[in-house]
N, C-alpha and C positions, 0 to 999 in steps of 0.2 A: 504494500500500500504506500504511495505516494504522493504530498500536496506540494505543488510548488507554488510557493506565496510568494506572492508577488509585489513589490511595493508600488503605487502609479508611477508612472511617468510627470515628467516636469508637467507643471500646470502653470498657467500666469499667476500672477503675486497675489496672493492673498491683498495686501493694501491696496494693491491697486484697481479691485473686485467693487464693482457697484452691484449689491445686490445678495442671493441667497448663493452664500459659498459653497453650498453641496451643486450648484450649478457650475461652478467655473469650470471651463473648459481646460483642455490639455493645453501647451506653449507651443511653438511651432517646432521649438527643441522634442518638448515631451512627445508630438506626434513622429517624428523621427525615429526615437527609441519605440515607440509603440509597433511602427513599425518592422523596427530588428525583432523584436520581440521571437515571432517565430524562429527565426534564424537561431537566437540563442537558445529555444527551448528545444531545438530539433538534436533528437540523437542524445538526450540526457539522462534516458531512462522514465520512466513514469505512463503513465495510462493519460494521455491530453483528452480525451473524449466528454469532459465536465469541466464546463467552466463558470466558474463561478464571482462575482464579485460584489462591493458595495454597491449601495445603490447613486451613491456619488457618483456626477458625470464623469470625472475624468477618470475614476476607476474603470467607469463603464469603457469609456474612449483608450484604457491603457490596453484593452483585452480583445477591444473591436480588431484587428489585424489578423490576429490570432484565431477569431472566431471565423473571420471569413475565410482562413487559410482552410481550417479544421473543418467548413462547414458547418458549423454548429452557431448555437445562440446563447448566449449572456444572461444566466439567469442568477437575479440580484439575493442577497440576506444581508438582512439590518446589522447582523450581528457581526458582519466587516465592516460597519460604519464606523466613522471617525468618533473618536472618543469610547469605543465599544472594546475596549483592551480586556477588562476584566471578563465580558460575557464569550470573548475570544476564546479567555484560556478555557472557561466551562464547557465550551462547543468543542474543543481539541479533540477529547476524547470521541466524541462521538463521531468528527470528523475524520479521524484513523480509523476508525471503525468501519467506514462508506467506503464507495465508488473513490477512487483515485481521483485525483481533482487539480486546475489549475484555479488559486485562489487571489483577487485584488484585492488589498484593502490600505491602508494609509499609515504614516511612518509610529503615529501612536501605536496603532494595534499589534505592530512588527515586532516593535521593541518588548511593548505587552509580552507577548509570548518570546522574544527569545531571553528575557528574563525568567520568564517561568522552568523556557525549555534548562539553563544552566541553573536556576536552583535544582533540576529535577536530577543533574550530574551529567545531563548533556554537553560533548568536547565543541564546542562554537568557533574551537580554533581562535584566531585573534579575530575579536569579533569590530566587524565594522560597524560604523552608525546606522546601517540601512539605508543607502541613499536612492534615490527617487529610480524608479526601474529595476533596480535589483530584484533578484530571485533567492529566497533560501529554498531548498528541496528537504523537505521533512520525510524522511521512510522508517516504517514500524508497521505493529501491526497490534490487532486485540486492542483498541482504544488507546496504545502506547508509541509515544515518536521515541524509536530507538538509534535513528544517526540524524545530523542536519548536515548541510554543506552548500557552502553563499558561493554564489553567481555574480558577477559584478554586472552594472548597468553595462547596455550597449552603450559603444561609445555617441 
């Protein structure tokens, strides 16, 4: 079993957003990486046949590339929305537990869980901050992530 989580892609500036910030769009950078997206995902190991993400636009726009490569469609949960860390780590388990899955959500909910995953005795290796398009690949199995391993953003 395998999720790779996915951080969005660049988005325009938070301050410079008129308006409801689960709207902001991806940056013309972030659609670039959105872009590579497949490219980086291809050949990594994992089941891409479920993709999932926040219901945030640019999560939604970070996984659109992806989706049309794969064919498939983007179906949203609240509990990848920004500021939704804690309900993350509750859903982990049952998320090892499913279908393999490719998952978006936002650099709160990332960090969320790889704090959880290294209380848990998970090696994070030198762990980077999560920057925007990054991938960590979670594999375990029975409700449990038993390795992770980070992807850097496309460039």
């Amino acid at each position: 079993m395998t999720i790779l989580l996915v951080r969005h892609a660049r988005a325009g500036r938070r301050d410079r957003w008129r308006g409801d910030d689960r709207l902001r769009p991806l940056s013309k950078a972030g659609k670039a990486q959105a872009q590579a997206l497949p490219d980086l995902l291809r050949g990594i190991g994992g089941d891409q046949s479920r993709l999932v993400s926040s219901p945030w636009v640019r999560c939604i726009e970070t996984l659109a590339p992806l989706a049309a490569v794969l064919g498939l469609a983007v179906d949203t949960n609240d509990v990848l929305g920004e500021g939704m860390g804690d309900k993350a780590v509750e859903a982990l388990p049952r998320w090892m537990d499913g279908p393999s899955a490719v998952m978006c959500t936002h650099g709160d909910v990332v960090e969320r869980l790889l704090a959880e995953l290294a209380d848990r005795g998970i090696d994070l290796g030198r762990r980077p901050v999560a920057p925007k398009g990054s991938v960590w690949v979670l594999t375990g199995s029975k409700g449990t992530v038993r390795s992770a391993r980070y992807l850097p953003p496309p460039a």
